[in-house]
C-alpha positions as CSV (number, residue, x, y, z in Angstrom):
1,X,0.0,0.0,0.0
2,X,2.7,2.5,0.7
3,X,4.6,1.6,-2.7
4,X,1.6,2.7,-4.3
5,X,0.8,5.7,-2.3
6,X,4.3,6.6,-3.1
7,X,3.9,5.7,-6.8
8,X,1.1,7.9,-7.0
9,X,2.7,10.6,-5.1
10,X,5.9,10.6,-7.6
11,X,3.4,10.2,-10.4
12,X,1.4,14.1,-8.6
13,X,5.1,15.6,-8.4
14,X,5.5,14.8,-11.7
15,X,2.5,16.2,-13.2
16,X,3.4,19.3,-11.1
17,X,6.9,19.9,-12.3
18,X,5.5,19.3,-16.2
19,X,3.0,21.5,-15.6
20,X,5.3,23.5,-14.2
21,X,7.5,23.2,-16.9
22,X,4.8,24.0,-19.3
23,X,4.1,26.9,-17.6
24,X,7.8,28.1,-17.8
25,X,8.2,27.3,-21.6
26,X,4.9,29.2,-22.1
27,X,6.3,32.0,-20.3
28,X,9.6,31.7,-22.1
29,X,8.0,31.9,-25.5
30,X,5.8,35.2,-23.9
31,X,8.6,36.6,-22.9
32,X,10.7,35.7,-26.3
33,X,7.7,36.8,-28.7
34,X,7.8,40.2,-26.5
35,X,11.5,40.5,-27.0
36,X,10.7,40.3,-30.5
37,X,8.4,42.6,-31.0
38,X,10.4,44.9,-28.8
39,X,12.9,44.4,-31.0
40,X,11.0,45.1,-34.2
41,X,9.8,48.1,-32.2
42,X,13.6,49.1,-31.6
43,X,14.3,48.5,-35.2
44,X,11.4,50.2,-36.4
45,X,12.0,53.4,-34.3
46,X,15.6,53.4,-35.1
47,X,15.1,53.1,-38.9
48,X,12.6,56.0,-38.5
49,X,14.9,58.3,-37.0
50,X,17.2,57.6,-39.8
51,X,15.5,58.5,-42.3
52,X,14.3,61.6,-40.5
53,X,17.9,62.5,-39.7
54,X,18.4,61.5,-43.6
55,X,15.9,64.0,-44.4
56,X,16.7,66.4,-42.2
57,X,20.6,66.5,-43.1
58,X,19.3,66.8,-46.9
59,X,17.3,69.6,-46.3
60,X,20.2,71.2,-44.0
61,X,22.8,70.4,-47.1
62,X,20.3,72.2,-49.3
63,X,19.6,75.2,-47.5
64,X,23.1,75.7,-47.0
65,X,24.2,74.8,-50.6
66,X,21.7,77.3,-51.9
67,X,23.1,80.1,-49.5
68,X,26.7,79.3,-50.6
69,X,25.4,79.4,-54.3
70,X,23.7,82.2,-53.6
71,X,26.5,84.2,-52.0
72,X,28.9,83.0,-54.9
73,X,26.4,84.4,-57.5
74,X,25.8,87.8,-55.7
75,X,29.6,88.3,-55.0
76,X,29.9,87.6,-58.8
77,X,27.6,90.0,-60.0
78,X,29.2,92.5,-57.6
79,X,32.6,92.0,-58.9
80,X,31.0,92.4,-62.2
81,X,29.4,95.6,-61.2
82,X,32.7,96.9,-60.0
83,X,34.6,95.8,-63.2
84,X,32.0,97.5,-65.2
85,X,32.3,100.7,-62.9
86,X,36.0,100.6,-63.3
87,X,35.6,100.0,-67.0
88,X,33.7,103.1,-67.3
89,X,35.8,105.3,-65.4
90,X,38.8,104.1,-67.6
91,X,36.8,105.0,-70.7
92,X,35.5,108.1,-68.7
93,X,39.1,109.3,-68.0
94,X,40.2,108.6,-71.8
95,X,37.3,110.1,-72.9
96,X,38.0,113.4,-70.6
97,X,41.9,113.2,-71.4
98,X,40.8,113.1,-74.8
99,X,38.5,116.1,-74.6
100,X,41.6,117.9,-72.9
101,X,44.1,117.2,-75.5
102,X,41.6,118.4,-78.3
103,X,40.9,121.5,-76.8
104,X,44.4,122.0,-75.6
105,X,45.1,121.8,-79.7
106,X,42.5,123.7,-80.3
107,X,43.6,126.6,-77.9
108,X,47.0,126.6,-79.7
109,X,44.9,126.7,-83.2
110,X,42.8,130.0,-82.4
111,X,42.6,133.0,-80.6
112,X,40.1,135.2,-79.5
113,X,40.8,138.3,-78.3
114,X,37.3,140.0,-78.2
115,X,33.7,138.9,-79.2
116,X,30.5,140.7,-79.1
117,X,29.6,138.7,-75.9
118,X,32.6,138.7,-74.1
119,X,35.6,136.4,-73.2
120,X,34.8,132.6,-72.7
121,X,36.9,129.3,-72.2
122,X,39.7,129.4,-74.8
123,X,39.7,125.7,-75.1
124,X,36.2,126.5,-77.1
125,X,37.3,128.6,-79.4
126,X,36.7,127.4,-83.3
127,X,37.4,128.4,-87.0
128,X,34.9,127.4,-89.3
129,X,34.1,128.8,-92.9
130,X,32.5,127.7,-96.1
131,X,30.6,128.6,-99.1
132,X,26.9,129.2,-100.3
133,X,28.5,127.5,-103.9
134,X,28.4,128.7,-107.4
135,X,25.4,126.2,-108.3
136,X,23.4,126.4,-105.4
137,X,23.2,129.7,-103.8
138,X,19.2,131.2,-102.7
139,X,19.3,134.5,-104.0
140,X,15.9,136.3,-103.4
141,X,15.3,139.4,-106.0
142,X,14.0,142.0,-103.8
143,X,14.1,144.4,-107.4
144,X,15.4,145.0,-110.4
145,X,19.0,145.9,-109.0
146,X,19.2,144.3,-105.0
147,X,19.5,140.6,-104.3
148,X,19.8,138.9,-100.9
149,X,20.3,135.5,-99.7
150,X,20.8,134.0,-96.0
151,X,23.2,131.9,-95.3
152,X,23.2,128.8,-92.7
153,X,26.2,128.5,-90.2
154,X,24.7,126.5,-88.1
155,X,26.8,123.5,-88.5
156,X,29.5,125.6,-86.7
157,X,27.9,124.8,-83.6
158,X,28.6,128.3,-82.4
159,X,26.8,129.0,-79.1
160,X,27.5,132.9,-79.4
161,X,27.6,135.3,-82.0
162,X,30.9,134.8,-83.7
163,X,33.1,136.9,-86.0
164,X,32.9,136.5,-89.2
165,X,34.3,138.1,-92.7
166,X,32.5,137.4,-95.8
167,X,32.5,138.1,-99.7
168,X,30.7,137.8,-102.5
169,X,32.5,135.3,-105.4
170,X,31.4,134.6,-109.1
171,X,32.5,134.3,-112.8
172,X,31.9,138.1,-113.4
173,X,30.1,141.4,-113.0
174,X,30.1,141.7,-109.1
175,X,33.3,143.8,-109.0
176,X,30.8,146.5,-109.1
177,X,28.5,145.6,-106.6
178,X,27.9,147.4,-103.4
179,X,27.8,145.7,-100.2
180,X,29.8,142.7,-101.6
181,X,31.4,142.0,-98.1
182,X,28.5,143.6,-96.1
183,X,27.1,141.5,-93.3
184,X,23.4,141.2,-91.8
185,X,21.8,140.1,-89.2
186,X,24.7,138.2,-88.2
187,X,24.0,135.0,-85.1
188,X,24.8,131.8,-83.9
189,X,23.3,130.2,-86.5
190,X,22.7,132.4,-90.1
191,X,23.5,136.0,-91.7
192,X,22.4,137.6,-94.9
193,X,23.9,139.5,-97.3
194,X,22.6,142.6,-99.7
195,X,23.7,143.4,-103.2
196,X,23.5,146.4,-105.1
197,X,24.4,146.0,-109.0
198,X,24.0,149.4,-111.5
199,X,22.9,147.2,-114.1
200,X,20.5,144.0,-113.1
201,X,20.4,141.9,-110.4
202,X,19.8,139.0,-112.2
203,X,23.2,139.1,-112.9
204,X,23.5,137.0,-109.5
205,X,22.3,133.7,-111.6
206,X,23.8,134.4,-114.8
207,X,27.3,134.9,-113.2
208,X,26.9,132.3,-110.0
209,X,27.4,134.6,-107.4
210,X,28.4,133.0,-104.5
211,X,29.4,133.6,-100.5
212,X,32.6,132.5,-99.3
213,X,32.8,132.9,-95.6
214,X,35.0,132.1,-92.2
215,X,34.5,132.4,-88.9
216,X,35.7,132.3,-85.6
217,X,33.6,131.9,-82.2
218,X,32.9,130.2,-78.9
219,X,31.5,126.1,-79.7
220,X,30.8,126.1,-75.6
């Protein structure tokens, strides 16, 4: 009786440490599945804040690589703006030492020593001179003897009244006019001239009378 007792008792111990058992292996595999899906957890957090650190350093090497490109095109186009400012004062100051030298020349051309209104820069002074021509002068027939025509100096780019010496050219009969180197009306710009002949004054086409002129004045 006691070997069974005791055979039934080893048999309850048994049971009890399987069971026991059993309940350890289940707790075992709890406890592995939770390390897994802790570890998926771990693995999925950690991959997350990769790519967000990923993303983030992108967007950081963007922003700065636009700033630096940014700063390299706006230091560019400043250096270009100061090349082209230097460029211009170099052609400004050949331009000027140009100008200098030209009216330097020109002062050593011409002199004025009085004009109708007044003294001005020497370096402006200029000769000009030139001719109404034999085949195209305007004579207007004011009557049977007087003629007059205007002529145009305004290409002299005189910006007073200059002084100027005229006389009247042609193939014949003006020797006896009067006022053949008589001036009118005399500007900037124009003067006219009267003639006086004894005998016709169509004799101003017939014989291409002309005006040959020079002049000397202030251009500025």
């Amino acid at each position: 009786m006691t070997s069974i007792q005791n055979t039934i008792a080893l048999n309850d111990l048994v049971t009890q440490l399987t069971q026991k058992i059993v309940n350890v292996m289940i707790t075992v595999g709890e406890t592995t599945s939770k390390v897994e899906e802790l570890e998926k957890t771990l693995n999925s957090g950690m991959e997350s804040v990769r790519t967000e650190i990923k993303n983030k350093s992108e967007v950081i090497y963007k922003s700065l690589n636009d700033k630096l490109e940014f700063f390299q095109n706006n230091s560019a186009s400043k250096l270009s703006s100061v090349n082209d400012k230097l460029e211009f004062l170099k052609n400004n100051s050949e331009t000027k030492n140009q100008q200098l030298e030209e009216n330097l020349n020109k002062k050593k051309e011409a002199v004025v020593v009085s004009a109708e209104s007044g003294l001005r820069d020497p370096a402006c002074v200029k000769i000009c001179g030139g001719t109404t021509r034999r085949d195209s002068t305007n004579w207007t027939y004011l009557d049977s003897y007087i003629v007059s025509t205007t002529v145009d100096i305004s290409d002299c780019g005189f910006v007073t009244v200059p002084t100027l010496t005229a006389s009247v050219e042609g193939d014949g009969k003006h020797y006896v006019n009067t006022g053949n180197s008589a001036v009118y009306h005399l500007s900037s710009s124009s003067f006219m001239m009267y003639l006086k002949n004894a005998e016709r004054s169509s004799y101003a086409a017939i014989y291409h009378w002309n005006v040959e002129w020079i002049a000397i004045g202030y251009t500025c």
